[in-house]
MARZA-471930 format. One record per residue (C-alpha): residue in three letters; residue number from 0; x, y, z. Coordinates in nm, 2 decimals. Each point is the difference from the previous one (the first is absolute). Layout:
<tise->Ala kolro->NUM u->X v->Y w->Z>
...
END
This chain:
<tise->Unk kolro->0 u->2.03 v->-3.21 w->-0.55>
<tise->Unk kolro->1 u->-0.30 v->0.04 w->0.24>
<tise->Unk kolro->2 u->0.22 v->0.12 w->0.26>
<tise->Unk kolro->3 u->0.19 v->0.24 w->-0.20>
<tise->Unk kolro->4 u->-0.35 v->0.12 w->-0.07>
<tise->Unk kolro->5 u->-0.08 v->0.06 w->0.32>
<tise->Unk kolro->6 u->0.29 v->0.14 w->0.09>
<tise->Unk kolro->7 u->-0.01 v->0.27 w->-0.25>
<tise->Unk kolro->8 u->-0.35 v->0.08 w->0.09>
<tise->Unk kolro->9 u->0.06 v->0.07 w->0.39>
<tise->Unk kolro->10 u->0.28 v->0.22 w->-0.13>
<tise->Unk kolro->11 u->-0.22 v->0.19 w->-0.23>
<tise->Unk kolro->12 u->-0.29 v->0.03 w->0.29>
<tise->Unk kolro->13 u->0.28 v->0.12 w->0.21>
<tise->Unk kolro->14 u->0.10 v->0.22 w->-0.18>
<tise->Unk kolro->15 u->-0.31 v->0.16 w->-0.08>
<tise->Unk kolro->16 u->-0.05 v->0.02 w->0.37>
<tise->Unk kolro->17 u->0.26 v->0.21 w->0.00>
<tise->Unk kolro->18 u->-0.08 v->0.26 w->-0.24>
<tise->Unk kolro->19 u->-0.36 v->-0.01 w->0.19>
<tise->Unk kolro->20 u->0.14 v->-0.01 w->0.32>
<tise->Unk kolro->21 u->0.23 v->0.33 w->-0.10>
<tise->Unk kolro->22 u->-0.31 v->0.18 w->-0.17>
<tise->Unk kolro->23 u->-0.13 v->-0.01 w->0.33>
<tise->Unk kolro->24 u->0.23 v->0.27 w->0.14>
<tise->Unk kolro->25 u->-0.14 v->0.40 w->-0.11>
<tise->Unk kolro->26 u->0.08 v->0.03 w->-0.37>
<tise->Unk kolro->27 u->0.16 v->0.36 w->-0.04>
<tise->Unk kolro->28 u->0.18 v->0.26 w->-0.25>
<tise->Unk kolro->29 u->0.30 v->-0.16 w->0.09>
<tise->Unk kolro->30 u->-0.06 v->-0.35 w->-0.05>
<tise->Unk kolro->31 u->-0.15 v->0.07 w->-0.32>
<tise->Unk kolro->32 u->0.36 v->0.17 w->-0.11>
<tise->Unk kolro->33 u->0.19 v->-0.30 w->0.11>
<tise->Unk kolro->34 u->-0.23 v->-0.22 w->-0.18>
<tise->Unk kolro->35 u->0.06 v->0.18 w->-0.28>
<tise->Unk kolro->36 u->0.43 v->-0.02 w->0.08>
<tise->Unk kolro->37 u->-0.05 v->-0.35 w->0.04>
<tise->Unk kolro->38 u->-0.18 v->-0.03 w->-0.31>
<tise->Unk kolro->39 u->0.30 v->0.15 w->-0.20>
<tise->Unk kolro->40 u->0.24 v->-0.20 w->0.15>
<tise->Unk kolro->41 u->-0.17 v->-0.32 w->0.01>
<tise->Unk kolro->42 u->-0.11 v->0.07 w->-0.36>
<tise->Unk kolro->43 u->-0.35 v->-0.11 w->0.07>
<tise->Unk kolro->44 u->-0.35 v->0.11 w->-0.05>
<tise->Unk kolro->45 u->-0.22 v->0.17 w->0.26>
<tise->Unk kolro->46 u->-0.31 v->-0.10 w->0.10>
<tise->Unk kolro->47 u->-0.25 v->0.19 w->0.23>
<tise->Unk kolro->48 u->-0.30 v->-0.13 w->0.16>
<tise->Unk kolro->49 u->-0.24 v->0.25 w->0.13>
<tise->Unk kolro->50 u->-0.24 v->-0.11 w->0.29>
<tise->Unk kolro->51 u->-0.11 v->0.05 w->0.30>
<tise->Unk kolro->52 u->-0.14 v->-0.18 w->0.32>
<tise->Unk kolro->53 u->-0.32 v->-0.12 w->-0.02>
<tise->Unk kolro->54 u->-0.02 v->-0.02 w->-0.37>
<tise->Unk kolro->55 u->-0.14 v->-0.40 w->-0.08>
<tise->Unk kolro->56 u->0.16 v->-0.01 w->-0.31>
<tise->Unk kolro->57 u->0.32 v->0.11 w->0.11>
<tise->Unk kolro->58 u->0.01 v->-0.23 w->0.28>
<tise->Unk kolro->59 u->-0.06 v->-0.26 w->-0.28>
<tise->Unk kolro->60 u->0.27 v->0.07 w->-0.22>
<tise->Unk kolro->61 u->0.22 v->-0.01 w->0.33>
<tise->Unk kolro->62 u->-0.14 v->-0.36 w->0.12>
<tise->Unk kolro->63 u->-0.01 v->-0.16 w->-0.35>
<tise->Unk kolro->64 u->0.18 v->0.14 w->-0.30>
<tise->Unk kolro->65 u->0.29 v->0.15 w->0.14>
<tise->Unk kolro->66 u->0.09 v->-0.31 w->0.18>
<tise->Unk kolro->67 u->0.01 v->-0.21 w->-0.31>
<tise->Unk kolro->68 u->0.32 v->-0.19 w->-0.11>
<tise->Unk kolro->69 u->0.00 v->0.17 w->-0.33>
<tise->Unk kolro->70 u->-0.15 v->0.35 w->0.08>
<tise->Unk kolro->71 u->0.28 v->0.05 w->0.29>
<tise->Unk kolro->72 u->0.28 v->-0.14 w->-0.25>
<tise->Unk kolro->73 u->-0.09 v->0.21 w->-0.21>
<tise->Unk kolro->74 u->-0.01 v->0.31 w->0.24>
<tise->Unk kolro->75 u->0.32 v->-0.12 w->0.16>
<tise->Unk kolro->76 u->0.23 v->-0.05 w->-0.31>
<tise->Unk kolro->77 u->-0.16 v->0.34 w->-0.21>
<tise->Unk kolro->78 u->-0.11 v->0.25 w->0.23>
<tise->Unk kolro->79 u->0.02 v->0.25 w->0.29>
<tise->Unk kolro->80 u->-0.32 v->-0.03 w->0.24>
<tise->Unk kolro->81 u->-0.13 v->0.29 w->0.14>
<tise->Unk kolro->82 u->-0.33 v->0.01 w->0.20>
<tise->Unk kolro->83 u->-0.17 v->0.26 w->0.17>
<tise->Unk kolro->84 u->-0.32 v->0.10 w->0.16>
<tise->Unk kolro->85 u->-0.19 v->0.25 w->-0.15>
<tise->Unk kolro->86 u->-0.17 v->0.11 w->0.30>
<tise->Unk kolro->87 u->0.26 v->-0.02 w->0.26>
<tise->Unk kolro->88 u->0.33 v->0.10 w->-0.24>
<tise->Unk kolro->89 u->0.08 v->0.33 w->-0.13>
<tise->Unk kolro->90 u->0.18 v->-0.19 w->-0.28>
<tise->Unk kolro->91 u->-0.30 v->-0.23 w->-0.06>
<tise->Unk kolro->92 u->-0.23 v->0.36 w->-0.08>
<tise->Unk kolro->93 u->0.27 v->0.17 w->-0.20>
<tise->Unk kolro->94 u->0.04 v->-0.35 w->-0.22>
<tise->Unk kolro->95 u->-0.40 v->0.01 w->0.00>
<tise->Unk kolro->96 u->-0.02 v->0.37 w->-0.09>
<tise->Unk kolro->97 u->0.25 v->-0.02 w->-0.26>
<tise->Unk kolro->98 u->-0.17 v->-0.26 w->-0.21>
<tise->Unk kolro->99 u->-0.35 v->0.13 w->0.10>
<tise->Unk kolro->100 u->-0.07 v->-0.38 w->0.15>
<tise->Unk kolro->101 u->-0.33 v->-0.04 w->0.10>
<tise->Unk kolro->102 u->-0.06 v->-0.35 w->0.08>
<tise->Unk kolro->103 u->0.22 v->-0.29 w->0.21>
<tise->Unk kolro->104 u->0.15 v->-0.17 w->-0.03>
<tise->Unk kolro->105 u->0.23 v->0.15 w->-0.29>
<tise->Unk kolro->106 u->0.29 v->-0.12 w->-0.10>
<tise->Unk kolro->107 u->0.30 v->0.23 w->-0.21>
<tise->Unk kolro->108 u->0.29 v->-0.21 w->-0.21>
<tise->Unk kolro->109 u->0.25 v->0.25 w->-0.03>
<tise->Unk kolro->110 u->0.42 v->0.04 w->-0.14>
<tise->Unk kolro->111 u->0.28 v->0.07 w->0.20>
<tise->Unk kolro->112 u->-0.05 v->0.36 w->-0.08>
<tise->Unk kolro->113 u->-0.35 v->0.00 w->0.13>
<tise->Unk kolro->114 u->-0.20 v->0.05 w->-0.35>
<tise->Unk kolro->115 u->-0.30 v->-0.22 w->-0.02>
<tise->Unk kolro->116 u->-0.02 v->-0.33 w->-0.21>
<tise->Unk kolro->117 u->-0.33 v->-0.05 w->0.13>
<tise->Unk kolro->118 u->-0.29 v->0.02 w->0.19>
<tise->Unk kolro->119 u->-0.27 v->-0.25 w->0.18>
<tise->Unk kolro->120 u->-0.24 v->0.01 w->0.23>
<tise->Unk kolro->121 u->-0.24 v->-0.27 w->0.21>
<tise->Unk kolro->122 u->0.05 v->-0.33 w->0.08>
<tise->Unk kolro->123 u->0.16 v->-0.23 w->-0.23>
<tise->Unk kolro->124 u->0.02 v->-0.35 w->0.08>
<tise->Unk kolro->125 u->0.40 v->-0.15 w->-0.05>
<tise->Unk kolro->126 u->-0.03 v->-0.09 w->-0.42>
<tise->Unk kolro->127 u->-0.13 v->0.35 w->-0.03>
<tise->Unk kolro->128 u->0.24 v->0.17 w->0.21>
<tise->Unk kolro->129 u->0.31 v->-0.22 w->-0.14>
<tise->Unk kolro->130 u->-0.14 v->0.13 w->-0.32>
<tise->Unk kolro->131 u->0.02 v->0.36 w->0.10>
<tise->Unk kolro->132 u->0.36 v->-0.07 w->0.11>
<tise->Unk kolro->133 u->0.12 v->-0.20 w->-0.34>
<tise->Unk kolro->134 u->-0.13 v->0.29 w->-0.18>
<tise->Unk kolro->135 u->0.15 v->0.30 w->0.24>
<tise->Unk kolro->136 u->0.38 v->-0.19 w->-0.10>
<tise->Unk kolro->137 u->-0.12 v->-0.01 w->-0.36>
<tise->Unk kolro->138 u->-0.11 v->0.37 w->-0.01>
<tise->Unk kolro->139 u->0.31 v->0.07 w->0.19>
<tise->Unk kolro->140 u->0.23 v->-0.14 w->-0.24>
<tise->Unk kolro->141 u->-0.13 v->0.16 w->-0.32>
<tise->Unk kolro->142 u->-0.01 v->0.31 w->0.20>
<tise->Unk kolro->143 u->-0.37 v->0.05 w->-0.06>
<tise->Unk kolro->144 u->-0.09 v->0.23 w->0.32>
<tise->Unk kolro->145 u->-0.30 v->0.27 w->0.08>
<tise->Unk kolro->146 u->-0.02 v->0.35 w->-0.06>
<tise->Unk kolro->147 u->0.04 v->0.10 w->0.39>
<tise->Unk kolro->148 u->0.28 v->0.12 w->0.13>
<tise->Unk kolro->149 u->0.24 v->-0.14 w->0.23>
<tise->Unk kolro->150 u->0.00 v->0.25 w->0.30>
<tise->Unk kolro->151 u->-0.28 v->0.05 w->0.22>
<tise->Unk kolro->152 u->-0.03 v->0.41 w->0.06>
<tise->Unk kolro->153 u->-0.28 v->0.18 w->0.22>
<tise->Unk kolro->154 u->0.06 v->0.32 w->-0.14>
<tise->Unk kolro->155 u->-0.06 v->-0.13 w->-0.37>
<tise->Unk kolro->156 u->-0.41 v->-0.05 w->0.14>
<tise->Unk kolro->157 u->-0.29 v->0.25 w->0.09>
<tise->Unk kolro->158 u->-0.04 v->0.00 w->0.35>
<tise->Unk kolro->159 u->-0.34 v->-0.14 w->0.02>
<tise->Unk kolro->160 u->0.11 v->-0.32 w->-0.19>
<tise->Unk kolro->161 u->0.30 v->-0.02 w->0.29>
<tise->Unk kolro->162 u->-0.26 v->0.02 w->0.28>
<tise->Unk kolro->163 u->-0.19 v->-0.25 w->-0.17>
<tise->Unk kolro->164 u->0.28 v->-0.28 w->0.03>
<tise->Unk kolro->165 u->0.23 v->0.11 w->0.32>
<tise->Unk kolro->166 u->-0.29 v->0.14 w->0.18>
<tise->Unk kolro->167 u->-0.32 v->-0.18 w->-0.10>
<tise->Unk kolro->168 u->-0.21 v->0.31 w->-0.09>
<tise->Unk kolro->169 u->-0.18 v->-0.12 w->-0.34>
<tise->Unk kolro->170 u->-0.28 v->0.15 w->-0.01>
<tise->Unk kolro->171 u->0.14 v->0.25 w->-0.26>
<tise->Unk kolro->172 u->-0.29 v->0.21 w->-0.13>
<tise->Unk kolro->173 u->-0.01 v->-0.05 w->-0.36>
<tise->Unk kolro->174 u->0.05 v->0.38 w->-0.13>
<tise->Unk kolro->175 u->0.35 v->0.02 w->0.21>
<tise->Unk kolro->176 u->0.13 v->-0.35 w->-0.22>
<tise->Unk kolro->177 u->-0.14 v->0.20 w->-0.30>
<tise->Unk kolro->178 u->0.15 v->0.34 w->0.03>
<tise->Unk kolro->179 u->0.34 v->-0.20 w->0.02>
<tise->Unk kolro->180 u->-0.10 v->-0.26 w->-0.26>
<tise->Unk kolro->181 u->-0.07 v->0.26 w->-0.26>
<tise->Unk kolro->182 u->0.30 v->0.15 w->-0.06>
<tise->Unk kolro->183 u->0.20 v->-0.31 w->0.00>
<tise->Unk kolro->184 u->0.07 v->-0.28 w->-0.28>
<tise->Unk kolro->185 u->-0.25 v->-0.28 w->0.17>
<tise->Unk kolro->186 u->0.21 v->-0.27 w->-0.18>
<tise->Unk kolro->187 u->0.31 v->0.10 w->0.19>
<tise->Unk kolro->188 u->0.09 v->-0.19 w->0.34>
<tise->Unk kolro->189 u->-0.11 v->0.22 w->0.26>
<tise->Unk kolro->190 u->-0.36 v->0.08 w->-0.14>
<tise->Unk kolro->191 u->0.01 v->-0.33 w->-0.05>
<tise->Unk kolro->192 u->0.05 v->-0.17 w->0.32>
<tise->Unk kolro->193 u->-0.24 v->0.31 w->0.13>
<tise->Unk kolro->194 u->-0.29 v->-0.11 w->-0.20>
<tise->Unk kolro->195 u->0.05 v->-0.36 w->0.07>
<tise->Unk kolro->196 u->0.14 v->0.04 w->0.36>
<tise->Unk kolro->197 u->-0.35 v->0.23 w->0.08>
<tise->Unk kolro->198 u->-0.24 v->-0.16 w->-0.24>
<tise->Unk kolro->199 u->-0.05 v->0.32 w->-0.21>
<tise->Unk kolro->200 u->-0.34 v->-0.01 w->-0.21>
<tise->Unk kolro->201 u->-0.19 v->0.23 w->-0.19>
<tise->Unk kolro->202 u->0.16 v->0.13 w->-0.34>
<tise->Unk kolro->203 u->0.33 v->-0.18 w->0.08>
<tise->Unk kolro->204 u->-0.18 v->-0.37 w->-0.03>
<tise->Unk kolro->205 u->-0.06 v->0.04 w->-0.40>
<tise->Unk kolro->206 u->0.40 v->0.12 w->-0.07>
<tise->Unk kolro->207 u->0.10 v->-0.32 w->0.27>
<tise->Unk kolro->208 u->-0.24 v->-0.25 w->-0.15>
<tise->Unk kolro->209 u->0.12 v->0.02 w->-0.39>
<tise->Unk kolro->210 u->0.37 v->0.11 w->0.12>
<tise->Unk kolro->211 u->0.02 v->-0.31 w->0.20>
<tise->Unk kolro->212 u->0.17 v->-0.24 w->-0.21>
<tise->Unk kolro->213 u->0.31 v->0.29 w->-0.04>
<tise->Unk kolro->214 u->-0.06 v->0.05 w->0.37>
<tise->Unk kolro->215 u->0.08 v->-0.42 w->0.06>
<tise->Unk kolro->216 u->0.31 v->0.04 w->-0.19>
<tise->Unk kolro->217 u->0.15 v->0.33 w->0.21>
<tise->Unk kolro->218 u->-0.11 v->-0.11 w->0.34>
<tise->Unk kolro->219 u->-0.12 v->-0.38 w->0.02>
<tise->Unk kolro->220 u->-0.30 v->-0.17 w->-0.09>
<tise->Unk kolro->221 u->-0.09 v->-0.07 w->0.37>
<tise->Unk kolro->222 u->0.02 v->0.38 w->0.10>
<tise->Unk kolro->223 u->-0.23 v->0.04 w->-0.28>
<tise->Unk kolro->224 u->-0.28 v->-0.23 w->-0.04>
<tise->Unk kolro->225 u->-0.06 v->0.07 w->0.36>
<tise->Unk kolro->226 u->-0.13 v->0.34 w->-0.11>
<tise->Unk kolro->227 u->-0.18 v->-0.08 w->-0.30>
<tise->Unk kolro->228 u->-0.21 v->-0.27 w->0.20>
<tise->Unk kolro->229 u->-0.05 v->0.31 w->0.21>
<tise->Unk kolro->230 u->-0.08 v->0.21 w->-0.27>
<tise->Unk kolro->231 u->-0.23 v->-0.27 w->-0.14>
<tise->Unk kolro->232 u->-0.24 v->-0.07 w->0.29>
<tise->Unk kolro->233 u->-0.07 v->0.40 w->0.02>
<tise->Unk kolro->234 u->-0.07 v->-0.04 w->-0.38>
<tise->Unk kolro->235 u->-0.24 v->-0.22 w->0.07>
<tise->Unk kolro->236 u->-0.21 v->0.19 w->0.20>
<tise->Unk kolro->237 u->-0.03 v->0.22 w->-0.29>
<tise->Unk kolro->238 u->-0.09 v->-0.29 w->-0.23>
<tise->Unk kolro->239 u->-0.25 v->-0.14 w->0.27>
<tise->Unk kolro->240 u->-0.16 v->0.39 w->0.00>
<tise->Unk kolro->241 u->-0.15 v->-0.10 w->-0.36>
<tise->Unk kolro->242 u->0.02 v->-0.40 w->0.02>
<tise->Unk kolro->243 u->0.25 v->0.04 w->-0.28>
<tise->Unk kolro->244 u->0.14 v->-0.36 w->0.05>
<tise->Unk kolro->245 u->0.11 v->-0.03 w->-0.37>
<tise->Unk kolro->246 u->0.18 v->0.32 w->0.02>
<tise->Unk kolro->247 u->0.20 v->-0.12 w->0.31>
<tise->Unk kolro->248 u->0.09 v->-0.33 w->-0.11>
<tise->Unk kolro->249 u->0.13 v->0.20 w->-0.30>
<tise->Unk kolro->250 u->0.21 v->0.23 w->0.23>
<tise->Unk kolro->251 u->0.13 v->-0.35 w->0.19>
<tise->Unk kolro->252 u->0.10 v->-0.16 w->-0.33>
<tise->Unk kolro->253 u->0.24 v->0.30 w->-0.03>
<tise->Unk kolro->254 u->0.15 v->-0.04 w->0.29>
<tise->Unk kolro->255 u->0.03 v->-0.37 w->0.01>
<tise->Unk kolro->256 u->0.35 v->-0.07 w->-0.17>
<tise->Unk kolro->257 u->0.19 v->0.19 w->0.33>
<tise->Unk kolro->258 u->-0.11 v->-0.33 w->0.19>
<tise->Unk kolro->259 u->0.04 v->-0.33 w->0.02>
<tise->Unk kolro->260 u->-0.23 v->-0.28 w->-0.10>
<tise->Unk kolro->261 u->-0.04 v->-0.12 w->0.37>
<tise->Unk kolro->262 u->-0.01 v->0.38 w->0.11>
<tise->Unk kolro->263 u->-0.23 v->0.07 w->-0.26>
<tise->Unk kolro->264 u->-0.23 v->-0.29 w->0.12>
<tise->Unk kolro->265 u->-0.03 v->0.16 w->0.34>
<tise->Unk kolro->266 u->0.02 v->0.34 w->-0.06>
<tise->Unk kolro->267 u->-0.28 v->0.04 w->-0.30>
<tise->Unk kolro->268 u->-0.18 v->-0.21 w->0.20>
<tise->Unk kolro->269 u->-0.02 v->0.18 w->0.29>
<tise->Unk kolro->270 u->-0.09 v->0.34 w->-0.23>
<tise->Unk kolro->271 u->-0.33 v->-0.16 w->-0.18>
<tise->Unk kolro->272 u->-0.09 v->-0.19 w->0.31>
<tise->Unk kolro->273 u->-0.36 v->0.13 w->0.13>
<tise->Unk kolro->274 u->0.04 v->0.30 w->-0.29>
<tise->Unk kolro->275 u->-0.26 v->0.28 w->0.06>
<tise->Unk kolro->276 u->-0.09 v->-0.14 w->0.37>
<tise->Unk kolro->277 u->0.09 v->0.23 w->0.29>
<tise->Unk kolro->278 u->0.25 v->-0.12 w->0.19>
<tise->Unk kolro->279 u->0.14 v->-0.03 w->0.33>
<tise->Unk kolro->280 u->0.37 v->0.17 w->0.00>
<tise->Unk kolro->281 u->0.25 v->-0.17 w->0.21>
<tise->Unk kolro->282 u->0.38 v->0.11 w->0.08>
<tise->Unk kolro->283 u->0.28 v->-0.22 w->-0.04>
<tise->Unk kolro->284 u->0.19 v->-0.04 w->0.34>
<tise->Unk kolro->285 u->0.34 v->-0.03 w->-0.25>
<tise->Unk kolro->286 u->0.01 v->0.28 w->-0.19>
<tise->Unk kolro->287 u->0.06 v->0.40 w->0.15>
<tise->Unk kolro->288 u->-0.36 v->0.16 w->-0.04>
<tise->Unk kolro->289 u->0.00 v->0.34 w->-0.12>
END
């Protein structure tokens, strides 16, 4: 029985070697259509893992999660594996820009027909991410999907938000986003992923903030509570501006059912920490900086 164990291991590590070993060649249009055809015809899942070289976390998930008996049995038997570089892939940016990602790396569980089940983002160590996977077949099966669409189309965004993601110019100035924003529906999926994709502030954090739990069920809770920790810590500048602390913990308790308990350890600890003392900003090497 030990053997048999064994055996079936080293077949699961090489063949997860193998899907690494092919996502090392350039990810293009074209192999993203044919993962798609092979999807169909294989009648699996699709999932797509967003990274790029250098990222830690990414290089974690390669070296420890993916690897894992269960993790790669479970990518092997369900789904099409598609991974591309963000900064070196033309693929990689339009899969970024579509679904306004913003930190790596992210991972996409998708159907056959390329409509998302879900979306995750970070490292997730392999009960996590076999968790993720369990529920993508789940989702799948009921046919409980996302609100974006299936096809990814330039033309369908402003051209500042395409520069942003296929030619790294974020630095947007705010009043270009909001001559575009406010004539659009901001719940709908390309003013979505704009504001998320780019940060957007100002008079668009209140509508995001108490929208948010609608917003988790359209587009993912991942692509969502990213913002709203985002929209948060600015918040809490404002609350700081008047030592409010009553007032913000008030705001956090709002927000606190979009998270989980362990994220909601971290996370609210992280916003109260050192409230009302200037800080030192630091960037995050793993997320695109606007």
């Amino acid at each position: 029985m030990k053997l048999i164990f064994k055996t079936a291991s080293a077949f699961l590590l090489l063949a997860w070697s193998s899907i690494a070993l092919n996502a090392q060649t350039t990810s293009t249009d074209e192999s993203w259509e044919s993962v798609k055809k092979q999807a169909i015809a294989e009648h699996k899942l699709i999932f797509v893992d967003l990274y790029f070289t250098g990222c830690a976390p990414c290089a974690q998930m390669d070296k420890e999660v993916f690897p894992n008996p269960k993790v790669a049995s479970l990518l092997e038997t369900n789904f099409i594996t598609f991974k591309s570089d963000i900064l070196k892939e033309e693929i990689g940016k339009k899969l970024s820009m579509k679904y306004g990602v913003t930190g790596f790396p992210t991972f996409i569980f998708m159907n056959a027909d390329g409509r998302v089940i879900d979306i995750a983002g970070g490292f997730q160590n392999a009960d996590q991410f076999t968790v993720l996977l369990e529920n993508a077949k789940d989702l799948a099966k009921k046919g409980i999907l996302k609100k974006y669409s299936p096809t990814i189309n330039e033309k369908e965004y402003p051209d500042f938000y395409v520069q942003a993601y296929m030619a790294g110019k974020r630095n947007v100035p705010f009043d270009v986003i909001d001559t575009y924003l406010k004539s659009k529906d901001t719940t709908e999926e390309v003013s979505f992923v704009i504001i998320t994709g780019l940060r957007v502030g100002k008079q668009y954090d209140d509508p995001f903030l108490f929208g948010s739990k609608k917003l988790a069920q359209d587009y993912g809770r991942s692509s969502v509570t990213g913002h709203v920790f985002t929209i948060l810590q600015r918040r809490k500048k404002e609350f700081e501006k008047t030592n409010d602390l009553k007032g913000f913990k008030e705001l956090l308790a709002g927000a606190k059912e979009l998270y989980t308990p362990e994220e909601w350890t971290k996370y609210e600890g992280i916003l109260l920490k050192d409230f009302g003392v200037e800080k030192v900003v630091t960037k995050n090497p793993y997320t695109l900086q606007k």
